[in-house]
N, C-alpha and C positions, 0 to 999 in steps of 0.2 A: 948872308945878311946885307951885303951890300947891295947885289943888284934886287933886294925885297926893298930898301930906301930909294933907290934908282926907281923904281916902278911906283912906289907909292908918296913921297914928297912935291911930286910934279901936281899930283893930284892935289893935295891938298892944299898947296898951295894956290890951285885954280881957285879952290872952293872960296874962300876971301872968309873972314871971320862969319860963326853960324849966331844965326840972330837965338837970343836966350828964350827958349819955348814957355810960355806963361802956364803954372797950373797950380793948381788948391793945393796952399801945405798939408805934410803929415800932420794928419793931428790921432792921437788917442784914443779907441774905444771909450766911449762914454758908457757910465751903467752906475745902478744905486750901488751903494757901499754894502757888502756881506753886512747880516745882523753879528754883534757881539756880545759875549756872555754877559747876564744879567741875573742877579742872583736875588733871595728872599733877605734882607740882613736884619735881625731880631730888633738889633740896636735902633730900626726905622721899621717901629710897625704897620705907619700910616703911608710910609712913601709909596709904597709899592715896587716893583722890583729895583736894584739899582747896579752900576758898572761895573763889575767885577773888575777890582787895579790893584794888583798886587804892591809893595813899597816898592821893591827889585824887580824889575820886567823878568818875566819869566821863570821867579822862583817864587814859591809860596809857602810861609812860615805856618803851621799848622798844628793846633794842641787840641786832641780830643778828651774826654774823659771816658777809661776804662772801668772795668769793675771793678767794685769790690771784692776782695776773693775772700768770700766767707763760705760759699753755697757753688754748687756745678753751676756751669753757664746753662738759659734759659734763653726761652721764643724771647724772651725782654732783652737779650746781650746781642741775639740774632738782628732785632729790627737795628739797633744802632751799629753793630759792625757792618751788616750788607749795605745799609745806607752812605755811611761814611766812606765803602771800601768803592760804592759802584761811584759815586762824586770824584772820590782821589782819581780814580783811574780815568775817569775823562777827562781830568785836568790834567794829568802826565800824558796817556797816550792819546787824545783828541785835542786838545787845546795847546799842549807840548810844553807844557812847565814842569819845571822842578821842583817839585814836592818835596818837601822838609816836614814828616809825621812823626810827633810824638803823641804815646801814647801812655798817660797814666795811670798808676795802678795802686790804688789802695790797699794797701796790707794792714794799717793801721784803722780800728773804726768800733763802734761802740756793737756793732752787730758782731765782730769776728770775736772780741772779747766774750759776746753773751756766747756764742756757740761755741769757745773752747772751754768754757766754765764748764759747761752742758757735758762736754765731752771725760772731761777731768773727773766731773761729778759719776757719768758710769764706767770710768776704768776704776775708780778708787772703789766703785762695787764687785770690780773682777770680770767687767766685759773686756774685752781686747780692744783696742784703739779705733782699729778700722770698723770694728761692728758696730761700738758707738756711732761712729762717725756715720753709716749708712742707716740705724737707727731713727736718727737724726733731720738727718734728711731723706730719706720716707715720710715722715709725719707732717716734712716742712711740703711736700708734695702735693700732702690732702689739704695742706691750707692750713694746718698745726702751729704754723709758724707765727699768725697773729694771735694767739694763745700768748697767755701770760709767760715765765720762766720756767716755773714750778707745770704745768699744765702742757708745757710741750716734754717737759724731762719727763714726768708721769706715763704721755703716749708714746716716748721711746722707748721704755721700762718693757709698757705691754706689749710693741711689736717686737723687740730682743724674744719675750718669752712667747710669743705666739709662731716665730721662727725656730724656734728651738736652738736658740743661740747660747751654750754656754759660758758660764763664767770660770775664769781659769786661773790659779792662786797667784800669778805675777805677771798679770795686766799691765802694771805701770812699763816692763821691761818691751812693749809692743810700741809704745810711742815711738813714732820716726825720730831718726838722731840729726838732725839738719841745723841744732845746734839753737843761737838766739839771734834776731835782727842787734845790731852794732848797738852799744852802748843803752840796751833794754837793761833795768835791773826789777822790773815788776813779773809779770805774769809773761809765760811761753808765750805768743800766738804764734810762732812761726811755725809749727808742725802744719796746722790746718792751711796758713795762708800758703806755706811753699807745696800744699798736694794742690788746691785750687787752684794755683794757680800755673804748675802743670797739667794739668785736667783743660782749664782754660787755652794756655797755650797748642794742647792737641787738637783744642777743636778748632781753632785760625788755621790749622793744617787743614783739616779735613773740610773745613769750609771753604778753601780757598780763597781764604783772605789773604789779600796782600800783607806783609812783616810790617811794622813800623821799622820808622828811621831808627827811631830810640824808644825805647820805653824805661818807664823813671818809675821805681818804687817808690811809695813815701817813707818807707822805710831809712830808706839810703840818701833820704834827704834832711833828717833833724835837724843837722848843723845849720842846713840853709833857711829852715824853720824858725830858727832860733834868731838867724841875721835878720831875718826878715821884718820878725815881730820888734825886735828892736829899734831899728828902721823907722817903723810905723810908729813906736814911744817917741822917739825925738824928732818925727816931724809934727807931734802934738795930736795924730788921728788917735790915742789909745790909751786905758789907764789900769792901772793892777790894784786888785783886788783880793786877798786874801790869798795868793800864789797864783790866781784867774787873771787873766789880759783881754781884756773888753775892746773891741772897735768901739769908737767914740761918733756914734751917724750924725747927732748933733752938729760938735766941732767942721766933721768932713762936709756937713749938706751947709757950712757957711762959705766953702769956696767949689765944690764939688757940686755933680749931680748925684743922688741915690737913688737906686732902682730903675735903670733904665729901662733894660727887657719889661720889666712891668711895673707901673707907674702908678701908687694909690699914697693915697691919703694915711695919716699913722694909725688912724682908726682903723683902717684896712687891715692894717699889717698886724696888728697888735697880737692879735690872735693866732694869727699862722706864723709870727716871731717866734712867742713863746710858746707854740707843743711842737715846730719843728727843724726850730733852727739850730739845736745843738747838740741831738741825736738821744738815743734812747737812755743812756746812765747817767744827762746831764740832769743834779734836783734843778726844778723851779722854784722850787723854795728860797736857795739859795742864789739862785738866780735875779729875786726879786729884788731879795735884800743887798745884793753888790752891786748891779747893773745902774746907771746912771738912768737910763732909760730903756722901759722894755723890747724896745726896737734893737737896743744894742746886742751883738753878739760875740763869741768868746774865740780867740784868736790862739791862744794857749791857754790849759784845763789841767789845772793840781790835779794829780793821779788818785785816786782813792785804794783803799785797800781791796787787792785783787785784780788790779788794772796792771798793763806795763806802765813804764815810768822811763824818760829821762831826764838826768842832773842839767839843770835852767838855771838863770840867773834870780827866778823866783821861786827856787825847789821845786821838788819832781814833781814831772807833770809828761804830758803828751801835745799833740800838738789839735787844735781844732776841727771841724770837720772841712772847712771852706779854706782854710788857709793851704789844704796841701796841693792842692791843684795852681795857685797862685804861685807857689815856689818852684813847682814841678815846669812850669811851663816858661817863669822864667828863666830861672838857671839855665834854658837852651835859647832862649829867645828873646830876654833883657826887658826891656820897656816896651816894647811893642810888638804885636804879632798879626799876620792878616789874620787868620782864620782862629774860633775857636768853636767848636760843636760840644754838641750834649745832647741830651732828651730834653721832650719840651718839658717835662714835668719838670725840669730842675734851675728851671729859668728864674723861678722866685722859691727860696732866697739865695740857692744854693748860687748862680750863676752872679745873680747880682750882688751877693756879698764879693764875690770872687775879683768881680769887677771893684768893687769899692775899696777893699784890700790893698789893690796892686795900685789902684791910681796914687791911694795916698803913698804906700812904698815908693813908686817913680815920681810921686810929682808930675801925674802927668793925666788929662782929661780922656785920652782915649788909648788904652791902654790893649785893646781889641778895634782893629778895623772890620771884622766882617763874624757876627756871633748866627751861626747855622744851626735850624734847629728841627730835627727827627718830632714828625708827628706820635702821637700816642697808638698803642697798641693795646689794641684789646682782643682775648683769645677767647674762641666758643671751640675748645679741642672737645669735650665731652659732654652729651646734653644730662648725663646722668650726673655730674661734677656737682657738689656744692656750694662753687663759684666758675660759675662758668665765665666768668671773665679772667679766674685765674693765668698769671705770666708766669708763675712755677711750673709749665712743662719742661721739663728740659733738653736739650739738645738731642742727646743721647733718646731718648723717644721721639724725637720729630722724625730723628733719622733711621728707626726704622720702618717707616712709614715711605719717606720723600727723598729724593738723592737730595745733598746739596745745590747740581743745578736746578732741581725744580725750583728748590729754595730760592734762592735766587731770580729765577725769573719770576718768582712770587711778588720779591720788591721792586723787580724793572718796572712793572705790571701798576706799582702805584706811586705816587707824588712823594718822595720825600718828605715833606713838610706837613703832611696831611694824616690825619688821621686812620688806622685802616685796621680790618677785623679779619684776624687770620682763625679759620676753618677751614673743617676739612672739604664743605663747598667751595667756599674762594680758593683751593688750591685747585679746583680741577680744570680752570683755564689755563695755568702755570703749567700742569702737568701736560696739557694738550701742546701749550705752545713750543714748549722744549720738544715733545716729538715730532713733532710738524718740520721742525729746524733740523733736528736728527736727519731726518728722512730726505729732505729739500738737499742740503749735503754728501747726504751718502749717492743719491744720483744723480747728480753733478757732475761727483769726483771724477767718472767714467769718463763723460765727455770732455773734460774741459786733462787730462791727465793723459786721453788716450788722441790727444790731436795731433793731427798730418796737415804738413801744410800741400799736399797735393791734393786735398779737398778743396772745392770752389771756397773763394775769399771774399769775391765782388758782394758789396751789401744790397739786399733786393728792399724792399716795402718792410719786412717783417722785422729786419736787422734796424732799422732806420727807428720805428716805432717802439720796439724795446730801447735801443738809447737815449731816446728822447724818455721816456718812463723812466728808466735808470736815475738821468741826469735831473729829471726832476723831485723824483725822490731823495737823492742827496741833497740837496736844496733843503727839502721840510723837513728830511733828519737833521740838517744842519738849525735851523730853525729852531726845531724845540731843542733841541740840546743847550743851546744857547738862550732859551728859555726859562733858565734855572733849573738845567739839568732835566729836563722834562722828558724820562726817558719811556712813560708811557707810550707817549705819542711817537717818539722815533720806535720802539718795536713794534708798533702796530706799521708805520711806513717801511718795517723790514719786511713784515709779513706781505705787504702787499707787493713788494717787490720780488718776494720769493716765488707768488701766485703769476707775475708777471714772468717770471723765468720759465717757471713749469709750463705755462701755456703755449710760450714759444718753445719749447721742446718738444711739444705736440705736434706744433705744428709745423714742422722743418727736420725731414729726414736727415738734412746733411746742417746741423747748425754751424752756426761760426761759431767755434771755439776761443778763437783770441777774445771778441765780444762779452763771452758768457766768461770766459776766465777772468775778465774785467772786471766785470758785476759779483763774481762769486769771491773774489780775491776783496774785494770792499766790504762785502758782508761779511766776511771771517774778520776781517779788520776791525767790524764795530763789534763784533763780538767779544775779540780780544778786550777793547777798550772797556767793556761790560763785563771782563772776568768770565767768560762763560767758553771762551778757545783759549786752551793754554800755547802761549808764542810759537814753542817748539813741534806745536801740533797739529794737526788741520780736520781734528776732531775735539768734541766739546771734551771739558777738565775730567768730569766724569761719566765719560760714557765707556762702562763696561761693554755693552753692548757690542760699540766698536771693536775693541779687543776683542771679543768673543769671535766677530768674522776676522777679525785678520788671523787668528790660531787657526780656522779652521780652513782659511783660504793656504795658508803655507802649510799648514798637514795636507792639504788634499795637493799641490804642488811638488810634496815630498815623495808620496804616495806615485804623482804618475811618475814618476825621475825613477824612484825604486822597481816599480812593474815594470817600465826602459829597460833600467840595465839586468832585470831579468830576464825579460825575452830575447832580447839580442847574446846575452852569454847563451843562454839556453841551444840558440840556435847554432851558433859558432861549436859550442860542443857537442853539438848532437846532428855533423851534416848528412844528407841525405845519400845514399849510394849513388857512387859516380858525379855527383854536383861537382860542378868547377867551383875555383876559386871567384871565378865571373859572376856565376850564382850566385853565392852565398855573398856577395856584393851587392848583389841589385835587391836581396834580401834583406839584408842591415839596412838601405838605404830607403827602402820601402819602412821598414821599422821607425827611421827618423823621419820620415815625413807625415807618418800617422801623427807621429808624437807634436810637431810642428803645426801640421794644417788642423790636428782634430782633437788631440786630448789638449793643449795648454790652453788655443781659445776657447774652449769649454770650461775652461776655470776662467776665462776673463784675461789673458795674454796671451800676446800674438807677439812673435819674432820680427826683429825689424832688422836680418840679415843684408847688410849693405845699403841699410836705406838713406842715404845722407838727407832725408829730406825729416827724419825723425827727432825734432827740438829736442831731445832729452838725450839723446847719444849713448843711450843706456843698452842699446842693441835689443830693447823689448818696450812694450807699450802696455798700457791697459783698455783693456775693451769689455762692451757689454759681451755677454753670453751669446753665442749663437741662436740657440734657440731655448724659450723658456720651458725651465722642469722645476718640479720642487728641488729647494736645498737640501742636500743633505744633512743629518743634522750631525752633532760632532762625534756624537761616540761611534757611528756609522763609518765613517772617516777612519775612525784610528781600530776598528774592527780587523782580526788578525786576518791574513789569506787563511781560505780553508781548502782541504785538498791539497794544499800546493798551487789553488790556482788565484793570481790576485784577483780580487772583483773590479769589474768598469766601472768608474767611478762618473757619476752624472756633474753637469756642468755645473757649477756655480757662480755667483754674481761674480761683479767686479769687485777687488779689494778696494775698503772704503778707506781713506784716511790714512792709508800705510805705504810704504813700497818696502819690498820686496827685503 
């Protein structure tokens, strides 16, 4: 150290102070700001899109409304859950907020009361529960269901006995025992609403829908019913009526707005007030003669005889139809919430009383920051149908038609917001897209699964111009997505990026894999985000398909292992006269290198004995097939030896989506 100071101080001390070299400060890449979500908000039908701002950066309060559960879920439960579930998921997995989803469910409603009547009425004739019940809904199927009361029970009657369904002396003891919703003392609904809305729950399985945070039965919310409506009496928005609790729109439109979502004149309303703002058992009769004003609607409803009922502070009654979503949503989320969705049909009056409800409850003008709303759905499922616009297909028939990912990519395919006409033509882009995706992935997987880094790395012309494509297509996915969710437009910019992958794997014997594992690891990524890759997977949610080759890729891997350790005993026991031990060495050894250089790559794996250069350290890889043969198909596979002698089993693909 010292003679390194000895040799170097003399010197710089020669040098005399270094004059300070002049040069342009750092300054920051300059570039426009990324686009930010921008959403449709009902509550502004003239603005045109506007900032999606959560209240809490990064978390988002959220209250959908679910079904009714009188009836199976239908194409009509489909268009609003895939809508709501493919939005949620780019908010949590693209955008990276914290979702807070509750979801509503009505067990209480003038519809589930008419269909248990219905039901009660053919067990008391000696049908069984459950045959009523599918009676029932058969008839609601063909369109039965806008038939009077009397006129749908009549067409259950005839299909009971045109099935040959009998009746059996103690019908009543078939009712499910699931007991009563809390504090009911009128009429059961709970057998029918607790099978709906298991049936319901099944199919968010089989759809792959995302769970909600919560879901709130109205059931299990009287009491808050109760607060609620009372609430709304003593801030002056309400008044009772003969055991009836009327919203008061008058009173509320002297400090309030009424009707935002949709905005008319009382003349407007007048008419679509009174046939559909208090459901089907409410008289108008009655209604005329208590209401203050026909605009006004019913917050709590005296029970009638044959209804459920519970004990109010104005005798038994139930609770309204608008009021239960209003308590349902606050009880998790108080006075204010970002988001609230629905169908568009229910924007007037159902949404907008919802809105008026809760303002006067909280004293508060916006009561919802951002009201999202599912375009209408119109179905042409059968041209022979006698409404072929009928939404009573049910789930359970779509699917077995269509997987759920078709499904699915049926709604990527169109605008939220927008209107859209599901057929079995408009499914057959859906159906194409999803295999097109299938396919793009499954040969991929090979390359970008089976890379060495002792393959050339350096990027030529062709590597250069796919990431420029790549990088610009993320870009206009990011665009429309942030477009209000515009996920037409970003699957069409996946498609062409997938075109753009394929053709460079055309044309490039030796692709860069790190590159292509880039681009393929992003595309699974938007998929995920779209519901359509399940996380833990690197194949779409339901692709049987895939499963099909990975059982027959591990049967046929099993297969050469077993024909192995045949030949090699076989021959250990049965040496040749006079063989050495040397022999019968170079013979086993000969046996493992068949096994190594020509049966396993002919399933698509190759040994990567000692290869430190092998990323995956799994001491095996995956690779295409040596040379192409048809596949085997499975039952060929698990076919017994005959003779005694195994058969050669012909190469197959690469395992798609699985390891080993």
């Amino acid at each position: 150290k010292l003679q390194f100071l000895y040799l170097i101080v003399p010197r710089m001390a020669c040098c005399g102070p270094r004059t300070p070299r002049t040069s342009r400060p750092w300054e920051p890449p300059q570039h426009a700001p990324p686009p930010t979500l921008r959403v449709n908000n009902s509550l502004l039908p003239d603005a045109g899109l506007v900032p999606f701002v959560p209240r809490v950066q990064g978390q988002v309060r959220w209250y959908t409304c679910g079904p009714t559960v009188s009836e199976p879920p239908t194409l009509g439960h489909c268009r609003s859950l895939f809508a709501f579930d493919i939005l949620r998921r780019i908010l949590e997995e693209y955008f990276g907020h914290d979702v807070n989803f509750v979801m509503g469910i009505t067990d209480i409603d003038d519809g589930i009361i008419v269909r248990t009547r219905q039901i009660e009425a053919l067990v008391a004739e000696g049908y069984r529960w459950g045959d009523a019940l599918q009676s029932l809904q058969a008839k609601s199927r063909t369109g039965c269901a806008l038939q009077s009361y009397d006129a749908t029970l009549n067409a259950a009657r005839d299909w009971l006995v045109a099935q040959g369904i009998p009746q059996v002396p103690d019908a009543a003891s078939t009712i499910p025992e699931v007991g009563t919703h809390p504090g009911n003392e009128g009429l059961n609904i709970k057998p029918l609403t607790a099978e709906m809305e298991t049936l319901f729950c099944k199919h968010l399985k089989t759809l792959g829908i995302k769970p909600p945070t919560a879901m709130a039965r109205v059931s299990e919310h009287i009491p808050g019913v109760l607060t609620f409506v009372e609430t709304i009496l003593a801030n002056g928005y309400a008044y009772e009526a003969n055991g009836n609790i009327y919203f008061d729109i008058g009173k509320f439109s002297n400090s309030h707005t009424y009707s935002k979502l949709m905005p008319c004149s009382a003349e407007d309303c007048e008419g679509v007030l009174t046939e559909n703002c208090e459901g089907l058992l409410f008289s108008n009769e009655d209604g005329v003669k208590e209401k203050r004003s026909p605009k006004d609607f019913v917050l709590w409803r005296r029970s009638k005889e044959g209804e459920p009922k519970w004990e109010s502070p104005w005798g038994p009654g139930r609770p309204g139809w608008h009021i239960e979503c209003s308590v349902m949503a606050s009880n998790v989320f108080g006075e204010c919430m970002d988001i609230h969705s629905g169908g568009e049909d229910h924007k007037f009056p159902h949404h907008d009383n919802e809105l008026a409800q809760s303002e006067a409850r909280w004293e508060t003008d916006q009561w919802v920051n951002y009201f999202m709303h599912h375009g209408h759905l119109h179905v042409d499922w059968e041209a022979e149908s006698p409404n072929s616009r009928n939404k009573t297909v049910t789930i359970d028939r779509i699917l077995e038609t269509y997987t759920p990912d078709q499904l699915r990519m049926f709604f990527l395919l169109q605008r939220y917001d927008e209107a859209v006409v599901f057929s079995k033509n408009s499914m057959v882009k859906a159906v194409e897209t999803v295999a097109q995706f299938k396919a793009f992935f499954r040969r991929t997987h090979g390359v970008v699964e089976g890379r060495r880094m002792t393959n050339p790395q350096a990027w030529e012309e062709e590597e250069k111009q796919m990431s420029a494509a790549y990088l610009q297509r993320r870009e206009k996915i990011h665009a429309a997505l942030c477009n209000n969710f515009d996920t037409r437009t970003a699957v069409a910019h996946l498609e062409g990026l997938s075109q753009t992958v394929l053709d460079y794997l055309d044309s490039r014997e030796q692709p860069r894999a790190l590159l292509l594992n880039d681009v393929v690891s992003y595309m699974k990524k938007m998929f995920r985000c779209f519901g359509l890759i399940d996380a833990s997977k690197a194949c779409f949610v339901h692709d049987n398909t895939a499963q099909a080759f990975r059982n027959q890729s591990v049967a046929a891997v099993m297969k050469a292992l077993l024909n192995f350790k045949n030949v090699v005993q076989t021959e250990v026991a049965t040496p040749l006269p006079g063989e050495s031990v040397a022999s019968l060495a170079d013979t086993v050894n000969s046996i493992c290198n068949t096994l190594v250089n020509d049966t396993l790559p002919g399933l698509g794996i190759a040994l990567d004995e000692g290869d430190e250069d092998n990323e995956a350290g799994d001491g095996f890889r995956y690779v295409g097939p040596q040379q192409k043969q048809p596949t085997p198909c499975f039952a060929s596979i698990l076919t017994p030896p005959q003779n005694g002698v195994t058969p050669v089993l012909p190469p197959m693909p690469p395992i798609p989506s699985a390891t080993l």
